[in-house]
N, C-alpha and C positions, 0 to 999 in steps of 0.2 A: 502378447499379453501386456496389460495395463498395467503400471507403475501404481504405488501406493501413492505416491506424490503427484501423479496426473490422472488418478482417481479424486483424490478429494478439491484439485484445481479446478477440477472439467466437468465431474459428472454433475449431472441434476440434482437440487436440492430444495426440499417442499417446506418443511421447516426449518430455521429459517429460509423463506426462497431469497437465494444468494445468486448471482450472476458468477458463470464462469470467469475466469482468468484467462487472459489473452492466451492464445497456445505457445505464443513466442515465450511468454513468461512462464507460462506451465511447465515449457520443456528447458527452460534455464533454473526451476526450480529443481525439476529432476536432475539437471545433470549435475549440480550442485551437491545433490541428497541431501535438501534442504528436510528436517526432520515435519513431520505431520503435523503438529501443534503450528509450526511457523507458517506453514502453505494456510491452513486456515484461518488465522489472524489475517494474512496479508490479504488472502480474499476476502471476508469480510470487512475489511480498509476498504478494499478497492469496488467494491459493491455500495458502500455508503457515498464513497468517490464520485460514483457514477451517479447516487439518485443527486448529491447536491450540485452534482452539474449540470443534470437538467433542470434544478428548482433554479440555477442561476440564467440558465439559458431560457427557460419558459418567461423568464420577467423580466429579458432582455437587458440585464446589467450587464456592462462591458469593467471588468475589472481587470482588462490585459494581460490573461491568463492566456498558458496552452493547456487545452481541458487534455490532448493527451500526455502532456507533461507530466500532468498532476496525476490521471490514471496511471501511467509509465512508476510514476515514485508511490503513491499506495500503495499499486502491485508486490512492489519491490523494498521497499524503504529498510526493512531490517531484514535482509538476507544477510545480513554479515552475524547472526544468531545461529546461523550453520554453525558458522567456526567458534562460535562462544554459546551453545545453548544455555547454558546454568542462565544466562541472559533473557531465556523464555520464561522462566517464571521467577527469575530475583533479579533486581537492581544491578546494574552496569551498562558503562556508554563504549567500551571497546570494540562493541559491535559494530558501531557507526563508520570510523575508520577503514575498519577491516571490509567493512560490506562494500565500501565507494569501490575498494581496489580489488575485492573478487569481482563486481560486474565489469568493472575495466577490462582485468583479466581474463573476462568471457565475451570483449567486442563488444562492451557497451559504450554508447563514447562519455563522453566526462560530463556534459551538460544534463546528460538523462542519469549517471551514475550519481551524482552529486544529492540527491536526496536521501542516500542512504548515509549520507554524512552530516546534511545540514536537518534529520527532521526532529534533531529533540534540542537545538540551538535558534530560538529564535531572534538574538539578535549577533546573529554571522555577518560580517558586513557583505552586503553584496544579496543578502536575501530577501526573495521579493515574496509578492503574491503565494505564487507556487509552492515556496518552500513554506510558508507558513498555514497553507492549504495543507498538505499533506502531514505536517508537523500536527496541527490538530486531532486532523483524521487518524491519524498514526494512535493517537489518545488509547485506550481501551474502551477509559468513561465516555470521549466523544460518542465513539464508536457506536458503543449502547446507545447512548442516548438519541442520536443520530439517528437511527434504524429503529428508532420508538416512533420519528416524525415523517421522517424523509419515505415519502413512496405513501403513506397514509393517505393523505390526504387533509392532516391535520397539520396546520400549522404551530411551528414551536410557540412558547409562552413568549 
């Protein structure tokens, strides 16, 4: 039997069509029992992730990213809302911290961990590209708006 939290990471979805979530990442959400609300957010991060990677990649800009970096921290960025949900839908940064070091504490290593701590600090010393890629994305408003262009066919204003 299917998990509620690798149901809504995995299965098929027509409206919005959302790209699954790595399995790796599906099942570190489950084991987490990361709540519903959050597995979805983070796919849809990580779906937006995906189309602006290939808007970047289809026009051959090299911004010295790792595109699965940045998928890796989309995916992932605010798992530490497990451990602080009231954080899914009110203000607070306590997640950030806490998230770097529950993916730690599930084998993640620190360079791929490290976005659940740097995506709502944009100026961290040390943070590149990446972190500010997925700091964006992480947005809600990005998000939306994101998923109004990206995949269309329409270019933003």
């Amino acid at each position: 039997m299917t998990s509620r939290v690798l149901s809504i990471a995995l299965q098929d979805i027509d409206q919005p069509p959302l790209r699954s979530l790595p399995i790796a990442v599906a099942e570190l959400l489950d084991k987490v029992d990361a709540p519903p609300r959050l597995v979805a957010h983070l796919r849809a991060v990580h779906d937006v992730a995906a189309q602006l990677l290939e808007w970047i990649a289809i026009r051959n800009l090299d911004l010295g990213i790792n595109p699965k970096a940045v998928l890796f921290g989309a995916a992932t960025h605010d798992i530490g809302k497990t451990l602080h949900p009231g954080e899914l839908s009110g203000p607070g940064s306590q997640h950030e911290e806490v998230g770097r070091e529950l993916l730690v504490a599930q084998g993640v290593d620190s360079v791929r961990a490290r976005f659940a701590a740097t995506h709502a600090a944009w100026n961290v010393e040390g943070a590149g590209m990446e972190d500010l890629l997925v700091s964006t994305l992480g947005s809600t408003k990005s998000t939306a708006a994101g998923a109004g262009y990206l995949g269309s066919g329409r270019e933003p204003p």
